[in-house]
C-alpha positions in Angstrom: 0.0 0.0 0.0 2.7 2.6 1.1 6.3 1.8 -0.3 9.4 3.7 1.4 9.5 5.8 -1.4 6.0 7.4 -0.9 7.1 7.9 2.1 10.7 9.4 1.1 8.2 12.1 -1.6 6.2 13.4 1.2 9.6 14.6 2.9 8.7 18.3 1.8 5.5 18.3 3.0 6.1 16.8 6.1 8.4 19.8 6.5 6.2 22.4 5.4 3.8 21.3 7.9 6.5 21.3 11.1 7.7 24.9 9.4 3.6 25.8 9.5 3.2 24.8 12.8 6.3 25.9 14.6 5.8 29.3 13.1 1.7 29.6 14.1 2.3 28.4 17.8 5.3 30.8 17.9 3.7 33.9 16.8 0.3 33.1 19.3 2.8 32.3 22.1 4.8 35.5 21.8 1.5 37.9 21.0 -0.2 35.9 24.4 2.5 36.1 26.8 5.1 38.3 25.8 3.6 41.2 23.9 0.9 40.6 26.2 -2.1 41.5 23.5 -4.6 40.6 25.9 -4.1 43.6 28.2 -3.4 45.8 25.1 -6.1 45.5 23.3 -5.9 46.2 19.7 -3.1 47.4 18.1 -2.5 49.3 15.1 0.1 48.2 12.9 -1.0 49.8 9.6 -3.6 51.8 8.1 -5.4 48.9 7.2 -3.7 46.3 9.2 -4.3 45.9 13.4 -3.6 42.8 15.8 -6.0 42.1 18.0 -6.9 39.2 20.0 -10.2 37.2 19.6 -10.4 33.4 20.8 -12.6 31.7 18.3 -14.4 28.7 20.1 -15.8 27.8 16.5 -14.8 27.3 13.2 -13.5 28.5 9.9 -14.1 32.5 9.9 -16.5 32.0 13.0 -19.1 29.4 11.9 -20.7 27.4 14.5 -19.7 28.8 17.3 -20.0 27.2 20.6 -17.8 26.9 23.4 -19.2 23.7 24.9 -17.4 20.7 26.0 -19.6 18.1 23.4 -18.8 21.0 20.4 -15.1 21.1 21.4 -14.9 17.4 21.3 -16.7 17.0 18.1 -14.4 19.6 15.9 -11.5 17.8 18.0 -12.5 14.3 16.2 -13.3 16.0 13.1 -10.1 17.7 12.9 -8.4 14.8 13.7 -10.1 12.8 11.4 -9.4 15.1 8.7 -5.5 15.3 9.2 -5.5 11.6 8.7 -7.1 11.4 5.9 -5.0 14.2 4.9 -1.6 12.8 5.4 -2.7 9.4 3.6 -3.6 11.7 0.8 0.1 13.5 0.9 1.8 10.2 1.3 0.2 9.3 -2.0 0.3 12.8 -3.8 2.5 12.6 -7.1 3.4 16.3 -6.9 5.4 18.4 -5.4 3.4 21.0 -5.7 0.2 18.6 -3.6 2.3 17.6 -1.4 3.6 21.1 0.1 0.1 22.3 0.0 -0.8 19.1 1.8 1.3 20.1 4.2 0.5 23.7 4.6 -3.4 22.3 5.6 -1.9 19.5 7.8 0.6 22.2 9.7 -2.2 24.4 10.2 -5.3 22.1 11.3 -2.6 20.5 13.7 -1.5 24.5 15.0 -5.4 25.1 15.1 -6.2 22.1 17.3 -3.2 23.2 19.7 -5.0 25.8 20.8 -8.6 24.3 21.1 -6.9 22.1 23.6 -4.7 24.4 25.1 -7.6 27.5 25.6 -10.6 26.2 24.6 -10.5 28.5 21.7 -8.2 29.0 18.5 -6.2 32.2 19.0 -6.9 34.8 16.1 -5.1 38.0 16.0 -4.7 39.7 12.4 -7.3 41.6 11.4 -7.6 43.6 8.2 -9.9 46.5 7.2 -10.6 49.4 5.0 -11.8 52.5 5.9 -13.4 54.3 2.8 -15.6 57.6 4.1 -17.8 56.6 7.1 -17.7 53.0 6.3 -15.2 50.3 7.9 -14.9 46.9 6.5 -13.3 44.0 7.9 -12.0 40.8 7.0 -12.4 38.1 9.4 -9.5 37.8 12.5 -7.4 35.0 11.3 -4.1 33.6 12.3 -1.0 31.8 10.4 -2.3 28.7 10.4 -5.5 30.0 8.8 -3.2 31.5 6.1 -1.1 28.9 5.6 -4.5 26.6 5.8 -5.9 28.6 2.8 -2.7 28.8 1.1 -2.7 25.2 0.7 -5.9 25.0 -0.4 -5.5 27.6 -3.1 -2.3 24.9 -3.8 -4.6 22.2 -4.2 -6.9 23.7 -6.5 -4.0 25.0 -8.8 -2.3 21.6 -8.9 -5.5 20.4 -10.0 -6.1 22.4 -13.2 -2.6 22.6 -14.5 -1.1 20.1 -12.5 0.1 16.4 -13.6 -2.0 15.0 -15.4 -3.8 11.6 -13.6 -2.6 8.3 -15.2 -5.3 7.2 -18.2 -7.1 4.3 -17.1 -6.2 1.1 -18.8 
C-alpha cells in the first residue's frame, strides 16, 4: 500500500507542515505572553492592518460557534479525522506542488487544534480592514495557520487544473 518511497516524496510536506506549525504556535505564544495583546487590546500596525486578539471557540471565519465541552470534542475528532485522511492523501500525492500544500493544511489544522486544547478557543489576531468615508470593513481575524490553511488550499486547486496530469485508465 505505502512503499518507502511514498514515504521518502512526502519529505517536503512533512516539513512544510512542522515549518507551519512551529511558526503559528510561535507567533500566538509571543503575541499571548510576551507582547501581552490581551491587556493591550488592539493594536494598530498599519492603516489597514491591526492585531487584536479574539479566541474563536468555533470554526472557519467563526461558523458554529459554541464553546461547549460536546462541540469542542466534536471539531477535536473531526479535525483529527481530517489530518488523517490528509496525510494518507500526501503520502500518496505525485506532486510536489500537492504535497507542500498538503502540508501547509496538515501544519495548520494541527496548530489550530493546539489551541482548542490548550484555551478552549483557537487564538486569532490579524485583522484587516478598510476605511473608505464613514464605512469600515473588515475581513475576518485570522491567524497563520488559517493563512497557511488557505494557502494550501488555493495549492490544491491550482495543482489540479494545471497540474500532472492523472494516469489514463487502462
Amino acid at each position: 500500500m505505502f512503499g518507502i518511497e511514498s514515504f521518502r516524496n512526502s519529505r517536503p510536506g512533512v516539513i512544510a507542515a512542522i515549518i507551519v506549525l512551529a511558526l503559528d504556535q510561535a507567533s500566538k505564544l509571543w503575541l499571548l505572553f510576551v507582547f501581552d495583546i490581551a491587556h493591550r487590546g488592539a493594536v494598530r500596525v498599519t492603516p489597514f492592518f491591526d492585531l487584536v486578539l479574539a479566541m474563536n471557540p468555533g470554526i472557519s471565519f467563526g461558523w458554529f460557534q459554541n464553546d461547549g465541552a460536546l462541540a469542542q470534542i466534536i471539531l477535536m475528532t473531526i479535525k483529527a479525522v481530517a489530518v488523517i485522511v490528509l496525510a494518507i492523501w500526501m503520502v500518496r500525492s505525485r506532486t510536489l506542488l500537492a504535497t507542500l500544500a498538503l502540508g501547509l493544511i496538515i501544519g495548520g489544522a494541527i496548530g489550530n487544534a493546539i489551541d482548542r486544547l490548550a484555551y478552549g478557543a483557537v487564538v486569532d489576531f490579524a485583522l484587516f480592514h478598510l476605511q473608505i468615508g464613514g464605512h469600515r470593513w473588515e475581513w475576518y481575524v485570522f491567524n497563520l495557520a488559517d493563512s497557511a490553511i488557505v494557502a494550501g488550499v488555493a495549492a490544491l486547486l491550482y495543482d489540479s487544473i494545471v497540474g500532472v496530469p492523472a494516469a489514463k485508465a487502462p
